[in-house]
C-alpha positions in Angstrom: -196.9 -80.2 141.3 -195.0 -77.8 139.5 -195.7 -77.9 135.1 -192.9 -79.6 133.1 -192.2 -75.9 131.7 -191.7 -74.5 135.4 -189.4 -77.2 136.2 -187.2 -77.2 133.1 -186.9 -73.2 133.2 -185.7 -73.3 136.7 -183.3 -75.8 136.3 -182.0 -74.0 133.2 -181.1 -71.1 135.3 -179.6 -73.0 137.9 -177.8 -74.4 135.3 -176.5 -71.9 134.2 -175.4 -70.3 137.6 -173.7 -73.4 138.6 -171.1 -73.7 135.6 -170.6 -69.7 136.3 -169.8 -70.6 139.9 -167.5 -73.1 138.8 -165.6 -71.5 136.2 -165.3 -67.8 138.2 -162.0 -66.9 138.8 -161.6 -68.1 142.2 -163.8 -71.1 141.6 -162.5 -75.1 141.5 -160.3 -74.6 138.6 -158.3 -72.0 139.9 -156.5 -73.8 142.6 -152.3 -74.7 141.8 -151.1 -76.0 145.4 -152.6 -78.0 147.7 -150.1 -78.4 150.6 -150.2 -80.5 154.0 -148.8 -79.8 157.6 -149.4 -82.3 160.4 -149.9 -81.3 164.3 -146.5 -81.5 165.1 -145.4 -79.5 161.8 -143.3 -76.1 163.1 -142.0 -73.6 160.0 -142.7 -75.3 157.4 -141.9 -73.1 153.7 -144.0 -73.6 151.1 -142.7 -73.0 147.2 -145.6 -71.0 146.2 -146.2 -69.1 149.7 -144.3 -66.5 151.8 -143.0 -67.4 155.6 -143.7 -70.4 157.3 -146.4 -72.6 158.8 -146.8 -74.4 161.7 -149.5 -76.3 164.0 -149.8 -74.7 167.2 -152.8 -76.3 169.4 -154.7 -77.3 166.6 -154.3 -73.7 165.0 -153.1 -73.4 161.9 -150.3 -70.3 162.0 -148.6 -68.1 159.4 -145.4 -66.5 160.7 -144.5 -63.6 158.2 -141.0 -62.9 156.9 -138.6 -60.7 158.3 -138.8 -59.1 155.2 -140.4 -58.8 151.3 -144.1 -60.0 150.3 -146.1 -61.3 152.0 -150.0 -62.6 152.8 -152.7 -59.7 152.9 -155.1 -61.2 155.8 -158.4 -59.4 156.4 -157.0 -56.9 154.5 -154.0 -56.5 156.2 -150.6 -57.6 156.2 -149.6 -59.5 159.9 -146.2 -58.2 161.4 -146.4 -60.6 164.0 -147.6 -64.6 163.8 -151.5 -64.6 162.7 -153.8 -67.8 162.7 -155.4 -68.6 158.9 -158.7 -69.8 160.2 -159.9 -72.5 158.0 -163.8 -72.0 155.9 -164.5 -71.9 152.8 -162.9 -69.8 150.0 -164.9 -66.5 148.9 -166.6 -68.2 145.6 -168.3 -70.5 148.1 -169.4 -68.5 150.6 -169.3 -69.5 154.3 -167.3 -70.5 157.4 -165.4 -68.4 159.8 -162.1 -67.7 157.7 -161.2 -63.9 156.3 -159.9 -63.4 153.3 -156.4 -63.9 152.7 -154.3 -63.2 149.6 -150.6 -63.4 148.3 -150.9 -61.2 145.4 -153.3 -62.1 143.0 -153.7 -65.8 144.4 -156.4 -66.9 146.8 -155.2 -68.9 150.2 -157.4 -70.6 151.9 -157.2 -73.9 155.1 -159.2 -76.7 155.5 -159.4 -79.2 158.1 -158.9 -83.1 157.5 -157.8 -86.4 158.9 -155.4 -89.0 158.4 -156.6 -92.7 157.7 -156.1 -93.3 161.1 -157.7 -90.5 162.8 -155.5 -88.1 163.6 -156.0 -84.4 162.2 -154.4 -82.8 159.4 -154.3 -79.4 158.1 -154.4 -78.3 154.6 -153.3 -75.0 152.6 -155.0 -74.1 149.3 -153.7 -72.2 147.0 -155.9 -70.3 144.2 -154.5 -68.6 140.9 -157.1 -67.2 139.2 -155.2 -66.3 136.2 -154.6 -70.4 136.0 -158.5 -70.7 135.9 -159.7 -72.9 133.2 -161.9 -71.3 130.7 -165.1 -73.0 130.7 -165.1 -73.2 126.6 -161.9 -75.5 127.1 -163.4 -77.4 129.7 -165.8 -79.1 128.0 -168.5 -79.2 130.4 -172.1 -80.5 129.4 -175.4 -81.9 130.5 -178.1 -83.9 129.1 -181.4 -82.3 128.1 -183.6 -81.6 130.8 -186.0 -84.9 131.2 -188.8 -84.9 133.6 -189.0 -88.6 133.8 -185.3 -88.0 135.7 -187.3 -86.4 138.8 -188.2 -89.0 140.9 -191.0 -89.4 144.0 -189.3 -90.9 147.3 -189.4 -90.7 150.7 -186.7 -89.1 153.6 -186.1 -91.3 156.7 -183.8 -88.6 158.8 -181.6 -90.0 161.5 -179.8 -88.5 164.0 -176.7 -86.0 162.6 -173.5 -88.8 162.6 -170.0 -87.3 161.6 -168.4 -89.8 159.5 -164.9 -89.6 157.8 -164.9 -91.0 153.9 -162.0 -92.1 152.4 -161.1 -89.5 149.5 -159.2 -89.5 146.4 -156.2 -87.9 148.3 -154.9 -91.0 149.1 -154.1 -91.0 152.7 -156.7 -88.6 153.8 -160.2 -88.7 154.9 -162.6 -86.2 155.1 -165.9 -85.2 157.2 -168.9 -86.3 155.7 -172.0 -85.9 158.1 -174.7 -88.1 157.7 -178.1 -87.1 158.2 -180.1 -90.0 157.0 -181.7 -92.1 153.8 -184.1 -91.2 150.8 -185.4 -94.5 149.1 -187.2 -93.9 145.5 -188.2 -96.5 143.0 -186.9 -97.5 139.3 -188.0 -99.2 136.9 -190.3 -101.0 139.5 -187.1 -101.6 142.1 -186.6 -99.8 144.9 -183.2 -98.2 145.6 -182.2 -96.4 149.2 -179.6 -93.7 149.0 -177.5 -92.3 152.1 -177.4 -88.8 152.0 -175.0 -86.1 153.4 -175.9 -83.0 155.3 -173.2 -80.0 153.7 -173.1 -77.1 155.5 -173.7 -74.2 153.2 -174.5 -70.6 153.9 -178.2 -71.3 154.6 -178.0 -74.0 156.8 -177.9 -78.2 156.3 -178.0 -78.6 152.5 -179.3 -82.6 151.8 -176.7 -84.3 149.1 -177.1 -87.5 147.6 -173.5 -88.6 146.1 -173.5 -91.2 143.5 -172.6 -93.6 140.9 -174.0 -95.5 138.5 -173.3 -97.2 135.3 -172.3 -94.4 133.2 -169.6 -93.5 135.8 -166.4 -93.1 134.2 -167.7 -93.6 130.2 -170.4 -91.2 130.0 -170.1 -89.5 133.0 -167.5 -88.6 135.6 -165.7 -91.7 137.5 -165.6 -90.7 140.5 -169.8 -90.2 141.0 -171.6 -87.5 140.7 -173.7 -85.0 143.5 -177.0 -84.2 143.5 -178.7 -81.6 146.3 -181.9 -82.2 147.3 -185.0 -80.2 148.9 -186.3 -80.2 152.3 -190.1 -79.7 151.5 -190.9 -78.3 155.4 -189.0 -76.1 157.5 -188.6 -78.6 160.5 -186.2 -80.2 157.6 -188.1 -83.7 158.1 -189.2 -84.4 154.5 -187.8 -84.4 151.0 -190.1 -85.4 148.7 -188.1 -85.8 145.4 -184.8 -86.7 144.0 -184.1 -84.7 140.3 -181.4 -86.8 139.0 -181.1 -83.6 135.9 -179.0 -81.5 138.8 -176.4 -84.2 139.1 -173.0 -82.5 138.8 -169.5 -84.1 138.3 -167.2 -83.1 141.6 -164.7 -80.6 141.9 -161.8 -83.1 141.2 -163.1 -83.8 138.0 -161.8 -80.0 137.4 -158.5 -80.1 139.7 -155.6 -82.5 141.3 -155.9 -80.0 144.1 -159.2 -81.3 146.2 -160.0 -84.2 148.2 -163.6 -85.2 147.0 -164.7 -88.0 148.5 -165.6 -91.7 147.5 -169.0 -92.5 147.0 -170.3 -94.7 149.4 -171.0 -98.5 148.4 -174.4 -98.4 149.3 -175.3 -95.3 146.7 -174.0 -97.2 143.7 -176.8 -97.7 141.2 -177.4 -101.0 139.2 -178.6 -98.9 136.5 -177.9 -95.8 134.1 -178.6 -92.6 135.1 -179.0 -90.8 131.8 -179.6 -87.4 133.5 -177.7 -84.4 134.8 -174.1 -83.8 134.1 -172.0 -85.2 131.5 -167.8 -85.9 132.3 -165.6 -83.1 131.1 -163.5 -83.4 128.2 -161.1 -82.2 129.5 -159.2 -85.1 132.0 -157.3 -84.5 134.9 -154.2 -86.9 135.8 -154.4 -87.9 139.5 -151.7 -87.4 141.3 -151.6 -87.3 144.9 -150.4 -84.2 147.3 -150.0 -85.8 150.6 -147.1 -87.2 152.3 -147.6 -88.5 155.7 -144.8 -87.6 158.8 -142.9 -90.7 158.5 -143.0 -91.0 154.5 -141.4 -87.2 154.8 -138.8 -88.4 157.5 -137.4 -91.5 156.0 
């Protein structure tokens, strides 16, 4: 086992590398716009963007204008119709989409559903002159505590997609399951589900949570933690360290659709660990409008 000096060094560098992440200037707090087209959507304008957007076989599809600014993709600015792949933005690394700019600000799509199923498309917009400064947001953790790293036990299952509800109200969004960890506290034993993210290394393991500092002394809406696979077959994790809990990205923007923990990774107890909730509080408000809301 690693000493207590190893540990806490290594998570003060992560530390550290995760707030700069956050607060770079295309991270979470750069995004303005998060806009919505449904399969059936055909050029649709958006305020902040040039052209139009539509749906066309799933494919999400900016059609330049006949004249003025307009998006840089790959590099290049499209004379002719051009599909905006959806992936992840360039802070975070992976996915199949090129970069694609209007001017200073970051556009990126992402794929989601509708409560009942059907697929949605979304468009991102980043600013990163809106970026929050991380010395106005407030952001802080408790004290590294070893008693916060916790022995338990993986029980993988088979890969099942599942689609959470989010705080976009409306929309749901993929959440692969990969299987349990169970730990014990305080003599009780507690069993977590855990997600499988994909990140640019493969299946990352991510435990989301509440627990009964949610919403006073940490963020509402749960926090994540990422856990280890201690063999490369990716069949055991061996601890949970509750000190790398992070509030999610919609504790930072309007513009995300994080999704609700799940019922059965609510804590009975506090977890006095890992990150504290900003001071800095951002009003809900939602971005979505379904087809028949926009119609009547």
């Amino acid at each position: 086992m690693p000493t207590k000096e190893h540990l806490e060094g290594q998570w003060r560098e992560w530390r550290y590398a995760h707030v700069a992440k956050m607060f770079r200037p295309y991270g979470w707090t750069s995004l303005i716009a998060q806009y919505w087209l449904e399969a059936n959507d055909k050029n649709v304008s958006f305020d902040l963007l040039p052209g139009t957007w539509s749906v066309d076989g799933g494919r999400i599809v900016f059609t330049p204008p006949a004249s003025g600014p307009t998006l840089s993709v790959n590099g290049e600015y499209p004379a002719e119709p051009v599909e905006i792949v959806p992936g992840r933005n360039q802070t975070y690394g992976h996915g199949d989409s090129e970069p694609v700019y209007f001017g200073l600000n970051e556009v990126e799509t992402i794929l989601r559903s509708t409560h009942d199923g059907k697929p949605l498309y979304g468009v991102r917009v980043r600013d990163p002159r809106q970026a929050t400064r991380l010395e106005d947001a407030g952001v802080t953790a408790f004290d590294y505590d070893h008693a916060w790293r916790i022995r338990g036990v993986y029980t993988p299952s088979q890969l099942t997609d599942y689609e959470a509800e989010t705080v976009e109200a409306g929309v749901r969004e993929s959440t692969p399951r990969i299987g349990t960890f169970t730990f014990e506290h305080n003599g009780r034993s507690h069993t977590l589900t855990l997600i499988g993210k994909q990140s640019a290394t493969g299946v990352q393991p991510v435990a989301h949570i509440r627990d009964k500092t949610s919403g006073t002394i940490t963020y509402g809406a749960g926090r994540v933690i990422e856990l280890q696979f201690a063999d490369e077959a990716q069949t055991r994790i061996d601890w949970i360290d509750f000190n790398y809990a992070v509030a999610l990205p919609c504790a930072f923007t309007n513009f995300v659709t994080c999704p609700v923990v799940p019922l059965e990774n609510h804590l009975d107890f506090e977890v006095l660990a890992g990150e504290k909730r900003p001071s800095q509080q951002v009003v809900r408000t939602m971005t979505y409008q379904s087809e028949a809301k926009r119609a009547s």
